[in-house]
Structure formats: C-alpha cells, structure tokens
C-alpha positions as CSV (number, residue, x, y, z in Angstrom):
1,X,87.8,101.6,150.7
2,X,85.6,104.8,149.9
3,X,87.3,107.7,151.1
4,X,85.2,110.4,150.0
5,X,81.6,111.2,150.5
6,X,79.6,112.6,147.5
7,X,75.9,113.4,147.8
8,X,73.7,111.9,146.3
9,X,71.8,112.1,143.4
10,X,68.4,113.9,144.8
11,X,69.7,114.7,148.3
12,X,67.7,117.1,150.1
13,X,70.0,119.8,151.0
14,X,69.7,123.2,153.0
15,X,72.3,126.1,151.4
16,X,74.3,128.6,153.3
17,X,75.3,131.8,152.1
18,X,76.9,134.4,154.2
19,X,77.5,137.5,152.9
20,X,81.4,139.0,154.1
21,X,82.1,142.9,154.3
22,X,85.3,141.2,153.2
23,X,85.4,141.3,149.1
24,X,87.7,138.5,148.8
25,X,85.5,136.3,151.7
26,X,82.8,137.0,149.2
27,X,80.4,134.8,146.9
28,X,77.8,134.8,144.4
29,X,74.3,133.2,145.7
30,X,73.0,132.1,142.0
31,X,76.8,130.8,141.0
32,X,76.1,128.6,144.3
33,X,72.8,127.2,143.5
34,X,74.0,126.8,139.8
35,X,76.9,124.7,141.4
36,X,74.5,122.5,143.7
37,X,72.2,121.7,140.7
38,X,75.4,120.8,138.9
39,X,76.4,118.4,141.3
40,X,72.9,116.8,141.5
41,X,71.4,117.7,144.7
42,X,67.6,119.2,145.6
43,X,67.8,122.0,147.4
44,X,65.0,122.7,149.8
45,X,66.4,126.1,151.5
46,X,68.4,129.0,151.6
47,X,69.8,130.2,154.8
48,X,71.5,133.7,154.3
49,X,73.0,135.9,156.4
50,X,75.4,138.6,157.3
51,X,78.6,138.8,159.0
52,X,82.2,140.9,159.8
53,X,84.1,137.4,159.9
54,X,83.2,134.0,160.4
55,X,83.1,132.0,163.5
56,X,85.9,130.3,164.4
57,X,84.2,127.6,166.2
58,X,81.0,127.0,163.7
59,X,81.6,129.6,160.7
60,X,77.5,130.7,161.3
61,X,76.6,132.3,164.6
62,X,74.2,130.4,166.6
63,X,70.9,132.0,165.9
64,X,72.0,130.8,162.3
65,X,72.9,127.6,163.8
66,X,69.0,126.8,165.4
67,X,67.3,127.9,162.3
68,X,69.4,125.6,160.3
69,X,68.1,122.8,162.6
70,X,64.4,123.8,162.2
71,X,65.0,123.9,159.1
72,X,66.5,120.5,158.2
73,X,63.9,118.5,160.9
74,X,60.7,120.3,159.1
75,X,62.0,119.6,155.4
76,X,63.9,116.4,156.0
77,X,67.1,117.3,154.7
78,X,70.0,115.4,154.6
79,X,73.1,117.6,154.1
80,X,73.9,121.2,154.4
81,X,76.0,123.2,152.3
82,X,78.3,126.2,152.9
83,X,79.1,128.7,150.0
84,X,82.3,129.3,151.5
85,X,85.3,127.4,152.6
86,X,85.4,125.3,156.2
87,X,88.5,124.3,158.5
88,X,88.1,120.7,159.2
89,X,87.7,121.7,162.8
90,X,84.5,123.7,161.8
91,X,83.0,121.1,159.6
92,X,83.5,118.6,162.4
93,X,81.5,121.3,164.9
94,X,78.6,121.5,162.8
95,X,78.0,118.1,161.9
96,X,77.9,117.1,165.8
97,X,75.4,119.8,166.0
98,X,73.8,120.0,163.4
99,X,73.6,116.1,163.3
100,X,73.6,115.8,159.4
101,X,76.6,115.8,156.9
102,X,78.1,119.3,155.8
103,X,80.3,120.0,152.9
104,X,81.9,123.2,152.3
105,X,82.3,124.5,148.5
106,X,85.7,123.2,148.0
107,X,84.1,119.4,148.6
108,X,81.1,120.6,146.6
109,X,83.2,121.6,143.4
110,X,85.4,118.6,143.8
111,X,82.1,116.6,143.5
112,X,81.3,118.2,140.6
113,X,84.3,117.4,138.8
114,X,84.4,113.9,140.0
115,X,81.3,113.6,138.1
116,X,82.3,115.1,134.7
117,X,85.6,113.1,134.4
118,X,85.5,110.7,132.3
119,X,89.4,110.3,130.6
120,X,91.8,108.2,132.6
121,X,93.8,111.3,133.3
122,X,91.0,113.1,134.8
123,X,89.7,110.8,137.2
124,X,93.6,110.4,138.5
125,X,93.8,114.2,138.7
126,X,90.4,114.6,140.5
127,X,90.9,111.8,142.8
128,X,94.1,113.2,143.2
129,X,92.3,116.6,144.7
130,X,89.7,114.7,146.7
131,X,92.4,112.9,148.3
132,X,94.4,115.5,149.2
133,X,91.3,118.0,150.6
134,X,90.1,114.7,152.3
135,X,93.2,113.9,154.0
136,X,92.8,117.0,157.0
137,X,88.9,116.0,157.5
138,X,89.5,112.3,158.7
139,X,87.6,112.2,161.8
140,X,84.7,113.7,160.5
141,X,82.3,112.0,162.7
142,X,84.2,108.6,162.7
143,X,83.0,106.7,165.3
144,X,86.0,103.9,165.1
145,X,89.2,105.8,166.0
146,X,89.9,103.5,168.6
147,X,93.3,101.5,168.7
148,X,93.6,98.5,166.7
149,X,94.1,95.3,169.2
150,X,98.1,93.9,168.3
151,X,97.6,89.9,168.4
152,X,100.0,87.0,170.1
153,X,103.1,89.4,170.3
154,X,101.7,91.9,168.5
155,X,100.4,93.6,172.0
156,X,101.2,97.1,172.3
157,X,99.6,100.7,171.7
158,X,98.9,99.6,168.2
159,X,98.2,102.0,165.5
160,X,94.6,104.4,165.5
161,X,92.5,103.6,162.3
162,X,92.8,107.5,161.9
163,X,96.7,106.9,161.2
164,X,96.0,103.4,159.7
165,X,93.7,105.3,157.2
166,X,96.2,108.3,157.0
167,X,99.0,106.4,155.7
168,X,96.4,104.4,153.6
169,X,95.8,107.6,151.7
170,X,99.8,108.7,151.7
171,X,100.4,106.0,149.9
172,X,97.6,106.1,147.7
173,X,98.5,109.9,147.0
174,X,102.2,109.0,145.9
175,X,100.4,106.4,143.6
176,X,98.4,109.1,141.7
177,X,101.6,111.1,141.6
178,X,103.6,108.6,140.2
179,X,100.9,108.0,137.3
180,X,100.3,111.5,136.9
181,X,103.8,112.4,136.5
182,X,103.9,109.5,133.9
183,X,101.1,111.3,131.8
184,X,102.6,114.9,132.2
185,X,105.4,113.3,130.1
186,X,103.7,111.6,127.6
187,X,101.7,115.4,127.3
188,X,104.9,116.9,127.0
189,X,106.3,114.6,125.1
190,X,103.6,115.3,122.3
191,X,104.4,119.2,123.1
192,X,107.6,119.0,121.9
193,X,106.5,116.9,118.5
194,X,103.6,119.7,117.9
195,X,106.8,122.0,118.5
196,X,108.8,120.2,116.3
197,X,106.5,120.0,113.2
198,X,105.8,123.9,113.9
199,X,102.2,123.3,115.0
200,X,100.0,126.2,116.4
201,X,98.1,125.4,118.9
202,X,95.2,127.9,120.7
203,X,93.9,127.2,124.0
204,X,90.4,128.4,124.6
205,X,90.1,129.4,128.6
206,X,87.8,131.5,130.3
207,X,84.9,131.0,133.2
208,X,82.8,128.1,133.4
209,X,79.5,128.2,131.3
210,X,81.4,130.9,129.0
211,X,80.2,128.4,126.1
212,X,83.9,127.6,125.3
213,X,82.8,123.8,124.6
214,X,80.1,125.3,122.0
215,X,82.2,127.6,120.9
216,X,85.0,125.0,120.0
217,X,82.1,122.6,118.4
218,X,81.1,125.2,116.3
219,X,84.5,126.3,114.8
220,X,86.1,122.4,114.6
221,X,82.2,121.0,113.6
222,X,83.6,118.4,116.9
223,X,80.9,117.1,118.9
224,X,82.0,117.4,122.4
225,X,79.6,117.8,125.5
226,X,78.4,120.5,126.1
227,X,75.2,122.3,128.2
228,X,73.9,125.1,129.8
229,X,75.6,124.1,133.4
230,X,78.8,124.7,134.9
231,X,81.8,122.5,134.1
232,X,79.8,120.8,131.8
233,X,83.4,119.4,130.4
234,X,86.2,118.7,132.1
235,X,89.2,116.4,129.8
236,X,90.3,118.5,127.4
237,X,89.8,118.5,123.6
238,X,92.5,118.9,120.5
239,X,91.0,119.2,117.3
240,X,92.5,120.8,113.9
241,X,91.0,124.3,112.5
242,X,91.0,125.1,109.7
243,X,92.9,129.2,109.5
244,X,94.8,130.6,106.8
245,X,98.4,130.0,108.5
246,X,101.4,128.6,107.3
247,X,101.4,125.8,109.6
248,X,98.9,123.9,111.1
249,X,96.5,124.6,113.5
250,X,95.1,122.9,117.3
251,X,92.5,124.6,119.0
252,X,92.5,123.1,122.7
253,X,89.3,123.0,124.8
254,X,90.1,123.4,128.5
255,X,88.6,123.2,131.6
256,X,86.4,126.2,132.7
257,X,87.7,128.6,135.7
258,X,85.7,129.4,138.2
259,X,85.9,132.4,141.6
260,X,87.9,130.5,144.5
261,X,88.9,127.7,142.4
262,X,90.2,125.3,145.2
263,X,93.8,125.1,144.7
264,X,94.2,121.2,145.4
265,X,92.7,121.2,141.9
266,X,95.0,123.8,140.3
267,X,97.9,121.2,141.1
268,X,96.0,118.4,140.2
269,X,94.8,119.9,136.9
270,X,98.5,121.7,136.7
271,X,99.4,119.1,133.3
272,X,96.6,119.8,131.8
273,X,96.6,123.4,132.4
274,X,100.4,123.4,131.1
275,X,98.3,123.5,127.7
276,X,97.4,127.0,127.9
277,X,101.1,127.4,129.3
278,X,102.9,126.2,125.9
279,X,99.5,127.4,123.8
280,X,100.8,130.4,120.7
281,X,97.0,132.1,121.4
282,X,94.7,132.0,124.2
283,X,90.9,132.5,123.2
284,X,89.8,134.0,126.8
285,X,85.6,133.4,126.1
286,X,83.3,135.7,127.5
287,X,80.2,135.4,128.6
288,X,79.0,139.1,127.2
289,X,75.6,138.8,128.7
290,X,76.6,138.2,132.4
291,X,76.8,141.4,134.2
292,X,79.7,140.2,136.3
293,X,81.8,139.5,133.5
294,X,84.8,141.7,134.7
295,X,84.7,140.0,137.7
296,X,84.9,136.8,135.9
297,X,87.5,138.5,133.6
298,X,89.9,139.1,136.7
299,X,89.1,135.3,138.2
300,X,90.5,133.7,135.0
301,X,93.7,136.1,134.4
302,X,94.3,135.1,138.1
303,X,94.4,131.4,137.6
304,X,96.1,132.3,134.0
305,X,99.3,133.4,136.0
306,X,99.0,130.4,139.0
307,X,99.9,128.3,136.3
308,X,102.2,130.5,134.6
309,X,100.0,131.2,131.4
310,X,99.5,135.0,132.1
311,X,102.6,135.9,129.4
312,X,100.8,133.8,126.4
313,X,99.1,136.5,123.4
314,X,95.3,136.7,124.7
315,X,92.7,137.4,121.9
316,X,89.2,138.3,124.3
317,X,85.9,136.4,122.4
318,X,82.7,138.3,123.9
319,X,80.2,134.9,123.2
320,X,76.3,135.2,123.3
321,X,76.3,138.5,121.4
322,X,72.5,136.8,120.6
323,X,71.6,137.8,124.4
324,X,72.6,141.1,124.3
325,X,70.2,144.1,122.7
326,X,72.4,146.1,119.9
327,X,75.2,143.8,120.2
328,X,76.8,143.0,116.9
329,X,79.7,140.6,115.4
330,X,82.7,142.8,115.3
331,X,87.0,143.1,115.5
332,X,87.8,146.1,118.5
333,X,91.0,146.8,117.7
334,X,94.1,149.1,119.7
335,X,95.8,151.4,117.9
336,X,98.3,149.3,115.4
337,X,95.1,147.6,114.6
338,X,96.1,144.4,116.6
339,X,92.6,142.9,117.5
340,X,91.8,142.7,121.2
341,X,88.6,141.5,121.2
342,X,85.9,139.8,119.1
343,X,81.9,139.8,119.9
344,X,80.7,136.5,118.4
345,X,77.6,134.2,119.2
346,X,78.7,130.3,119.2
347,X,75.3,129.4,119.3
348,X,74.0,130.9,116.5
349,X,77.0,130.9,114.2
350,X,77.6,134.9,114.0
351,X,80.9,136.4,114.3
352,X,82.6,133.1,113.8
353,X,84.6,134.0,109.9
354,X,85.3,137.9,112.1
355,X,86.6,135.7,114.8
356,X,88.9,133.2,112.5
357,X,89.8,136.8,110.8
358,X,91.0,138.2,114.2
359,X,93.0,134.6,115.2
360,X,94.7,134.2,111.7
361,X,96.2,137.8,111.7
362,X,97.6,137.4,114.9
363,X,99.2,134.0,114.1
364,X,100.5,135.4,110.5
365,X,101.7,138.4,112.5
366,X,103.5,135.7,115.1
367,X,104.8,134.0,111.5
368,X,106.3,137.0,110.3
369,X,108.0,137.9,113.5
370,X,109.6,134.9,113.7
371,X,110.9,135.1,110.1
372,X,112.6,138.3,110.9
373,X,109.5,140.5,108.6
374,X,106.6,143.4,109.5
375,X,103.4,141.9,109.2
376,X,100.6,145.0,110.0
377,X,97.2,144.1,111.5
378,X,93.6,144.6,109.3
379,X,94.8,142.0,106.5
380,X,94.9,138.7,106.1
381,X,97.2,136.6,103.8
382,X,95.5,133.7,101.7
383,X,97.1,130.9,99.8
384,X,97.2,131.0,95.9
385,X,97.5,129.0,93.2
386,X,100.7,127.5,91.4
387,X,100.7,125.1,88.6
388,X,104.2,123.2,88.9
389,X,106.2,120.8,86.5
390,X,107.9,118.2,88.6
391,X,110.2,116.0,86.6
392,X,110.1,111.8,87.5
393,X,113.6,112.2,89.4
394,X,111.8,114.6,91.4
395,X,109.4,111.8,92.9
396,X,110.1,112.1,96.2
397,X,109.0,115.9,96.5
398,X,105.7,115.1,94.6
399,X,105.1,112.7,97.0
400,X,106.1,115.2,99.6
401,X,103.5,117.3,98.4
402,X,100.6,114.9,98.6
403,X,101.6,114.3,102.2
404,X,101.6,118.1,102.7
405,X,98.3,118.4,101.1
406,X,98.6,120.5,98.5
407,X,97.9,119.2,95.7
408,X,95.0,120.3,94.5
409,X,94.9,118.2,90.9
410,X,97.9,116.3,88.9
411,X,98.2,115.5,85.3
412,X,101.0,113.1,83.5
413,X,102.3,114.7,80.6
414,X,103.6,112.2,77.6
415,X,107.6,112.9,78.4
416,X,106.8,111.7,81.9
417,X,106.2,115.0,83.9
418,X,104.1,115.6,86.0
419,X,101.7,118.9,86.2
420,X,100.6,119.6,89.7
421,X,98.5,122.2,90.6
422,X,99.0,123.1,94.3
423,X,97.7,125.9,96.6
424,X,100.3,127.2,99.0
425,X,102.7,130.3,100.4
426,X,104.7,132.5,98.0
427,X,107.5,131.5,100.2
428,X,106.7,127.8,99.8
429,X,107.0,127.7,96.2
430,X,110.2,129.9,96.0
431,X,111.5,126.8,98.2
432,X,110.3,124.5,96.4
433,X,111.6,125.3,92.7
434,X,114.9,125.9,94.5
435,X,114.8,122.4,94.2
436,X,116.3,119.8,91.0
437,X,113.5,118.5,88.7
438,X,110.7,121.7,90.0
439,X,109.7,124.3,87.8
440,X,107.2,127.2,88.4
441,X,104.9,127.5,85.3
442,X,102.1,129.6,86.3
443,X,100.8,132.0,89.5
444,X,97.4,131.9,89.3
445,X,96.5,134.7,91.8
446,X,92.7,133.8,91.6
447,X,91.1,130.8,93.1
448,X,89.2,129.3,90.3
449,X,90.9,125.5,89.5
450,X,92.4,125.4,86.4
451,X,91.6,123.2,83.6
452,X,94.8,121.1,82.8
C-alpha cells in the first residue's frame, strides 16, 4: 500500500510564498524554487504575498485563495506548493477548496530526499520520516473512511479504514525502528574499531549545495555524485586522505543542512548524523559566494547542536573562492595562530594543499595534546626517513612494518639481515629499536630514497 504521495516527474505546479514580519516564520523564494526543481516538478506560477500571521483555517487569506484558483484552471496545474509549513487541518482546507493536491515544504523536502537515497539505510531512514510526517495527514481527501462491514459474527462498529490504516503505519514505523536501531549498531560498532585503531576521522557538514560532495571528490580523487542542486547526495561517504598525521585519516561526506530542516528527518537521519557527533574535525563548507552565507552559517551550527555535534573542533572552508572578485586561497588565523578558516575553490583545485595545511596542524596539535606535549600552530610536522637493520628473529616486526606501510624499500644483507628503509615519526622509530633484533642505522632528514 502507497502511503505517501510524491509529485510527479513534470507536474505543473503553482508556488506559494508568503512573506512573515516574523524572522523565524521566514523563507527564501529562490532556495524554494531551487527545492521544487530539485524534486522534479514544472513550475508554472508564483503566488507571493504578505502577511502578520497565517490563517489558521487556510494559511493564505482568501483573496490569495481565488487567485490561486484562477491560476491553476488557466495553466492547468496539478499541485500547489507552500514555502512554509501546514497543520494537517490546513492542508485538508485547501485541497477541498482549492480542489487539487497541496504539499507544504516539509513534504516537499521529504520528496526530495526520497529521491536521492539510494543505500539501504537511507531509504529506511527517509521512509522512516515520510511515515511519521504522513501519519497526522491521513484523511487528506480520503473518500473511504467509512466503517469496515464485520462478517457472520463479526457484526459490530468495526474498525474506520482511517484507524485500519493508522495502525497499518504504527506497525510499519516500529518495523523501520527496529532495522534502524540494528544499523545504528553496526555504525557504532565500526566507531568503536576506528576508535580503537586510533583513526581520525573529519566530517565535512555545512548547507546544502555548499559543494561538500566536490569538495570531498577533489581531496579523496572519490567519485561521488555530485551537481549544482540541492541535496544532490544524501548516504554518506568514508574515504581515506591522505594528511601528514600519525594515524590514519577518514574524511566523511554528510548530508547537506538546510533553514527549517523538518525535524522528523533529524531523528531519522540522527545515526548518521552521530558521524559528525564522534568526528575529531568538522570541515563546516561554505559557500563564499552566497550573500546569505551567515545565515546559512547559523542554520548549520543549529542543527550541529540538535544532534549534539556543536562541542566537536570546527575548521570553517570558504568554497568557490573562483566566484568571488579578489578572493584568494589563504589560512585566517586567531591569535595563537590556530587556523579558523580556509578560502579554497573545490572546483578548480585552489587552496586545496592551504586547506590540508590548516586540517593536519590541527590534528598534530590534537596528537600532541593527547600525548601530554605543546604543539604551536603555523608548522606542520612531516615524516622522515630511517634506514633500519632488522635481524631474522625480528620477523614478525618486519612484517609488522609492511602491514603498517612503511617500508619504503628492503635489502637482504649476506648474514641474513635485513635493511629496510622506512618513512615514519621520530617517536615511531625510538619505539621501534626499543625492540630485540632492531637497530637505527641512519636519519636521513631529507626525502630523497636512498640507494642501498
């Protein structure tokens, strides 16, 4: 049984936009039409208007009402959508007098995002939403709410199809919580493993259409989704980077943020959002060209501490410097030096080695704190090279090596030994020769490869 309406691909639609004295009540008119592109619709018309509050019968005031009729009998449309958020009890109203279908922006974002997921775990979680925003709009112009007729000693009241499709979507809701529950552990679970082996891992967040997923493409050379529209990716995306840090590093692409994010889909998405929750850095990506950008800045941070994320290091990336006249790739920097921000185009490559500057200092910095040792900003630490003898009892940390990827070249010697160069910490080596059958040989402090 289809629960959920979506529009479809091509419908003619009519858009609403009211405009609130009320900042909070308040949208963005080309953020809206973006979204109903996104979601696949034709807009024919834009009805806009001006009010104190909404109406608490229709949300639009009548005269609004009548020209939304001409409208839709002289273009033909199908469906009209509201740039704000209905009560059920208003979306039922206007559909009876309007006679067409009517979807508020919460349905029209959940649309969108039942169109971009494609991983098992986000179809649960966006059915998940749907469900639950569906579940207080039932008799939206249902015309077979009457009782169901009990048979041979079944005779009685019966049961509506309205609570017959209710409990229907009760149970199917505990369904998609059971599952998702299951995934949130297996997520966890390989949490605590990335935990375990000492993993880094950097979330990139920020508003949708930012250019995280470009971003991320062009600093993990991935090839994930990604176009000029909003939410063009939804599942997120680990992939190794390559930074001068002591332990690996995951850069996670998430989902993009967006003003009034519905918050059905901030619980659904809460597993995956748990990401940014657990993440050592957050990339917040910016789009540096959009003249609302603080706005966008304060619409993320809010979401950031729904789900708890608000405490986690935030490095700001200012993307499409390329849009922006005099704009150039650059570190801005408080006063210890720690880096705040970075101005970077993912597009067209620039600012990406300032960016992986700015991220590696402030995961050596995080390093050295935990180690107990003052790490100052503006310098980065690199790897050298160490030629090491390892003697055959020693077989097991050679091999320990290779698996570490370290090695850089090996040579057998005629007693046996082996002579491994290796590029790694200071503090790795001292470890290592700590150990029976190692010997340090040679620092080469330069990287040129040494000729065994």
């Amino acid at each position: 049984m289809e629960f959920f309406e979506r529009p479809n691909v091509g419908e003619r639609a009519i858009l609403v936009h009211l405009d609130f004295q009320v900042e909070d009540a308040r949208e963005e008119l080309d953020e809206f039409k973006e979204l109903v592109v996104s979601a696949g619709a034709d807009p024919v018309a834009i009805v806009q208007g001006s009010r104190r509050a909404p109406d608490p019968k229709y949300f639009i005031g009548g005269g609004k009402a009548e020209e939304i009729i001409d409208i839709a009998s002289k273009e033909d449309a199908e469906l009209v959508i509201f740039n704000h958020a209905l009560s059920p009890s208003q979306e039922r109203n206007l559909e009876r007098l309007l006679k067409c279908r009517v979807l508020d922006r919460t349905g029209l974002i959940l649309d969108i995002f039942a169109q971009r997921a494609h991983t098992f775990e986000g179809k649960l979680q966006v059915e998940l939403a749907q469900l639950r925003h569906l579940s207080t709009r039932l008799v939206r112009g249902w015309t077979h709410l009457e009782r169901q007729k009990g048979g041979i000693g079944l005779r009685g009241p019966g049961e509506t199809q309205l609570e017959t499709d209710r409990r229907l979507i009760g149970q199917r809701i505990k369904q998609l919580n059971k599952r998702l529950e299951k995934v949130r552990r297996q997520r966890e679970g390989r949490r605590r493993t990335r935990r375990k082996s000492m993993v880094h891992t950097i979330s990139l967040v920020g508003y949708t259409n930012a250019g995280k997923s470009t971003l991320f493409n062009s600093l993990t050379h991935a090839d994930v989704y990604a176009e000029d529209q909003l939410f063009a990716t939804l599942d997120p995306t680990l992939r190794k980077l390559e930074v001068e840090t002591e332990h690996d590093t995951i850069l996670i692409d998430t989902v993009g943020f967006i003003r009034h994010l519905p918050h059905s889909l901030v619980a659904a998405f809460r597993s995956t959002l748990e990401e940014t929750q657990e993440a050592s850095l957050l990339l917040h990506v910016i789009d540096a060209y959009d003249e609302g950008r603080h706005e966008r800045i304060e619409e993320v941070n809010a979401v950031l501490k729904e789900v708890g994320a608000n405490e986690v290091p935030q490095l700001e990336v200012y993307n499409k410097i390329d849009l922006v006249q005099g704009a150039d790739a650059r570190i801005d920097r408080d006063e210890s030096g720690r880096p705040l921000r970075v101005w970077v185009s993912a597009s067209c490559g620039t600012g990406l080695e300032v960016l992986k500057q700015a991220t590696t200092e402030l995961l050596q910095w995080q390093e050295a704190k935990e180690r107990g040792e003052e790490c100052a900003f503006g310098q980065v630490s690199r790897r050298q090279h160490f030629l090491l003898r390892v003697q055959p009892q020693a077989g097991r940390l050679r091999a320990e090596l290779f698996e570490r990827e370290l090695v850089e070249r090996e040579e057998v010697l005629e007693n046996g030994d082996w002579m491994l160069e290796i590029v790694a910490w200071p503090r790795q080596v001292a470890s290592l020769c700590q150990q029976e059958g190692c010997e340090l040989i040679e620092d080469k402090q330069s990287d040129s490869v040494l000729n065994l």
